[in-house]
TIMARLUM-579799 format. One record per atom (N, C-alpha, C): residue number from 1; residue in one letter; chain; x, y, z. Coordinates in Angstrom, 3 decimals. Example, Ala and Ser with C-alpha at 12.3 -4.5 7.8 and 13.67 -1.06 7.14 Angstrom:
<nodes>
   seq   type   mol         c1         c2         c3
     1      A     A     13.190     -5.690      7.800
     1      A     A     12.300     -4.500      7.800
     1      A     A     13.200     -3.300      7.800
     2      S     A     12.850     -2.250      7.080
     2      S     A     13.670     -1.060      7.140
     2      S     A     12.900      0.030      7.870
</nodes>
This chain:
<nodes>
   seq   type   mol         c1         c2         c3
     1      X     A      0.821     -1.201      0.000
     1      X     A      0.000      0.000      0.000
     1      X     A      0.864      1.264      0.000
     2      X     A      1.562      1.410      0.413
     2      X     A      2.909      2.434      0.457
     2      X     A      3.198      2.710     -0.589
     3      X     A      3.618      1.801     -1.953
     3      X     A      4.106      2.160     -2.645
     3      X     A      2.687      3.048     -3.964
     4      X     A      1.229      2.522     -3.318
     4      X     A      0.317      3.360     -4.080
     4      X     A      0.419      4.812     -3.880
     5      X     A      0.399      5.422     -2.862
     5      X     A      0.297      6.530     -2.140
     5      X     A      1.511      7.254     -2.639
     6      X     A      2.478      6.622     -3.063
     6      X     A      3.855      8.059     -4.044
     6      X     A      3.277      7.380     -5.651
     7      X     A      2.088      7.028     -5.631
     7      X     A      1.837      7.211     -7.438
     7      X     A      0.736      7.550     -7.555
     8      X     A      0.389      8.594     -8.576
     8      X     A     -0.475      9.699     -9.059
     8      X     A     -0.933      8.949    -10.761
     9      X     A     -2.599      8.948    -10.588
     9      X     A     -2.792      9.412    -11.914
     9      X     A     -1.947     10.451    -12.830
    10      X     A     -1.588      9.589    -13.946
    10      X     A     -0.742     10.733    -14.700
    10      X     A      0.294     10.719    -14.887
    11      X     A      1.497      9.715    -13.196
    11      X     A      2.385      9.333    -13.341
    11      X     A      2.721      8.560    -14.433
    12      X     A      4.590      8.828    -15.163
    12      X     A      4.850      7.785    -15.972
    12      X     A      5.803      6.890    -14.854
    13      X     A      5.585      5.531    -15.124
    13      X     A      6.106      4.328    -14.548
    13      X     A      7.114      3.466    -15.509
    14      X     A      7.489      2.898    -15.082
    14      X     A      8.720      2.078    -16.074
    14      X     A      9.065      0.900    -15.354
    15      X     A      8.697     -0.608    -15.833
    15      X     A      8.498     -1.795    -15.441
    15      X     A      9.666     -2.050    -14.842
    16      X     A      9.883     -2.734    -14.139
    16      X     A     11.483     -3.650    -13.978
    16      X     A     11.479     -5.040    -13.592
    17      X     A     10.333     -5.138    -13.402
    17      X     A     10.021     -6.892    -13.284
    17      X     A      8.480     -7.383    -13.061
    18      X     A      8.264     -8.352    -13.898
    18      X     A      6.683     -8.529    -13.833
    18      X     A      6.326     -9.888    -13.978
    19      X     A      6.099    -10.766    -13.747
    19      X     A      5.601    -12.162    -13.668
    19      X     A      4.146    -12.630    -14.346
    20      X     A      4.099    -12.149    -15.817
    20      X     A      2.758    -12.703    -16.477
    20      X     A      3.139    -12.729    -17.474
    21      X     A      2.676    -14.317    -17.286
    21      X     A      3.523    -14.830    -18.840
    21      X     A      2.552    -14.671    -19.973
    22      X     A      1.180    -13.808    -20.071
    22      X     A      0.519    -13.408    -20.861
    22      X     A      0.458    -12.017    -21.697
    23      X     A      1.368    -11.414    -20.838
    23      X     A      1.699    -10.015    -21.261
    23      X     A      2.861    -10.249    -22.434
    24      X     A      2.870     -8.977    -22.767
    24      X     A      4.195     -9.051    -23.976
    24      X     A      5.064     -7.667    -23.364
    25      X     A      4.926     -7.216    -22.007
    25      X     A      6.116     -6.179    -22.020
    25      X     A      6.837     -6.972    -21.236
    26      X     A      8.331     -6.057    -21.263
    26      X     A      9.425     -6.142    -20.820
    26      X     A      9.558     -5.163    -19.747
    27      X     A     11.024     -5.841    -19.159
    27      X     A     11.537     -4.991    -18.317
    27      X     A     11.668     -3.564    -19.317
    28      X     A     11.470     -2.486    -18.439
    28      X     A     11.855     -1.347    -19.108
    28      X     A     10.850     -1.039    -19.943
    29      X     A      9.819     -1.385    -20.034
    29      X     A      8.235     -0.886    -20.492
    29      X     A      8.381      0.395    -19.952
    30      X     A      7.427      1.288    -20.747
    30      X     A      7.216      2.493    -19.845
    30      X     A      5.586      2.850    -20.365
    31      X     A      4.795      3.608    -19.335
    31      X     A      3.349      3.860    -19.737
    31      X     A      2.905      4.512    -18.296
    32      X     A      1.462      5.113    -18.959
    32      X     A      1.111      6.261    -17.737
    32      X     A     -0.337      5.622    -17.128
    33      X     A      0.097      6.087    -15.802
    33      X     A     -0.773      5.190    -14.309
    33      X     A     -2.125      6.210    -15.158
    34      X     A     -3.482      5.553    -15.489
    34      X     A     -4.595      6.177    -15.134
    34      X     A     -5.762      5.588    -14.123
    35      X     A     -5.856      4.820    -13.180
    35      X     A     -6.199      4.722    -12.539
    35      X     A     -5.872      4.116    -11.575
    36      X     A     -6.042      3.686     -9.846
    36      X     A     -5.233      3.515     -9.086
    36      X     A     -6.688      2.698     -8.011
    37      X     A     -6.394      1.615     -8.148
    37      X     A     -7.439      1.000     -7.084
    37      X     A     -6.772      0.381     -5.596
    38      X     A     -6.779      1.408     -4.402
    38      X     A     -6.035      1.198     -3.489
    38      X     A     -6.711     -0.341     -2.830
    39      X     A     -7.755     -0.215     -2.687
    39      X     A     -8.531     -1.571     -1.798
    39      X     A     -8.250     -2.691     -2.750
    40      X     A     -7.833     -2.752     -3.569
    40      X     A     -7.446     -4.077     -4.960
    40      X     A     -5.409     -3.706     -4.723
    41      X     A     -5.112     -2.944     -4.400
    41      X     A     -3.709     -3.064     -4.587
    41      X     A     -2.919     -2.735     -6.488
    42      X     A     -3.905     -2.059     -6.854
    42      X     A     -3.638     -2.413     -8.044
    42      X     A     -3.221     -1.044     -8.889
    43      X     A     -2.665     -0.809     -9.625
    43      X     A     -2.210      0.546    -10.369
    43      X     A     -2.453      0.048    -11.896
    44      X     A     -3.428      0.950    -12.519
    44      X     A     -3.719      0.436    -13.955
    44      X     A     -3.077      1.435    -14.719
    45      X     A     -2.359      0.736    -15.674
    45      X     A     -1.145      1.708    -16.973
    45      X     A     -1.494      1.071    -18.065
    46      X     A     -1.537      2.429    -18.760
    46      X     A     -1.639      2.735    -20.364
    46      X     A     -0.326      2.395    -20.764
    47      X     A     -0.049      1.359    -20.975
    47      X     A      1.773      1.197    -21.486
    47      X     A      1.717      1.331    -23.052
    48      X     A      2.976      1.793    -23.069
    48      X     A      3.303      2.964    -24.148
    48      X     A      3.206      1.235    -25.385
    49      X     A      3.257      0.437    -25.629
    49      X     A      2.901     -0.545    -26.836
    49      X     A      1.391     -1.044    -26.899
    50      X     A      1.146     -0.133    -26.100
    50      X     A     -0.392     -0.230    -26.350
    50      X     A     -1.940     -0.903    -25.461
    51      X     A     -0.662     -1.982    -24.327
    51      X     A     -1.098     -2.805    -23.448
    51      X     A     -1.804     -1.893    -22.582
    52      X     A     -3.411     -2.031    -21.807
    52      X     A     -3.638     -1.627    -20.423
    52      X     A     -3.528     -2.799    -19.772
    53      X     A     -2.654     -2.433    -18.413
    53      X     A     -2.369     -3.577    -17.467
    53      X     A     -2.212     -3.021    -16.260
    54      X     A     -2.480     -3.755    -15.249
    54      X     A     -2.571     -3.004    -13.802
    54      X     A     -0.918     -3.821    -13.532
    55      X     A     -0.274     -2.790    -12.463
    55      X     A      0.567     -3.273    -11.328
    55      X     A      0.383     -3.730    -10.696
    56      X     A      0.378     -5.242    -10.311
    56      X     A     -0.109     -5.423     -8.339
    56      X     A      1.205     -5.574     -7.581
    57      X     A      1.210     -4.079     -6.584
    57      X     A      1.811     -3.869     -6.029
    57      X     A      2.509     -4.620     -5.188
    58      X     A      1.454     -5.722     -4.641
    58      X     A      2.688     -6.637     -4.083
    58      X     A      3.821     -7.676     -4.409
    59      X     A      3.537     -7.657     -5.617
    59      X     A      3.911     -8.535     -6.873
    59      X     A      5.330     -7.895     -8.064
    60      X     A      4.615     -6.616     -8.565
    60      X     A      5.254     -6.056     -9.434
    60      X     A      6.387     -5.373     -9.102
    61      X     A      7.629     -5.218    -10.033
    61      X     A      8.626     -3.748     -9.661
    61      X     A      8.160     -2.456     -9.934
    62      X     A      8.684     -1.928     -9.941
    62      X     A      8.457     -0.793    -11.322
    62      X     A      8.953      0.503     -9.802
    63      X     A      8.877      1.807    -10.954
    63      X     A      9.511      2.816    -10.614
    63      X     A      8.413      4.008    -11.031
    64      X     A      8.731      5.317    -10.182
    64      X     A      7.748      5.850    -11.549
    64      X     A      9.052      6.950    -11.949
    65      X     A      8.929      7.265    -12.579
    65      X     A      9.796      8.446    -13.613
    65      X     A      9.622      9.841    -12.852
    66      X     A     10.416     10.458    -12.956
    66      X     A     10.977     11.677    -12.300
    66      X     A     10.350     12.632    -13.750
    67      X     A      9.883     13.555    -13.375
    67      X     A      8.970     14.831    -14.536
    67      X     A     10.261     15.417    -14.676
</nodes>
């Protein structure tokens, strides 16, 4: 839950490790948080190849990008 609360709609994020072997990004994906479901744990991104996919925070890496 910590790590929802320093990410903002709007934020850009950039993957660094993700465990779904159904997805097609990589480490080093990058795409912007538009919605953020704290009671699910979950951060949903518009990733820049086109994918929407949520983060689950307890699960995922990722970073978000400095403006």
């Amino acid at each position: 839950m910590a790590l929802i609360k320093n990410v903002k709609v709007g934020d850009r994020v950039e993957l660094l490790d993700m465990n779904d072997s159904f997805s097609k990004l990589e480490k080093g994906a990058k795409g912007t948080v538009f919605k953020i479901e704290v009671d699910q744990d979950l951060i949903w991104v518009n990733w820049d190849n086109g994918e929407k996919l949520a983060l689950l925070t307890d699960m995922d890496k990722f970073k978000v990008l400095t403006k």
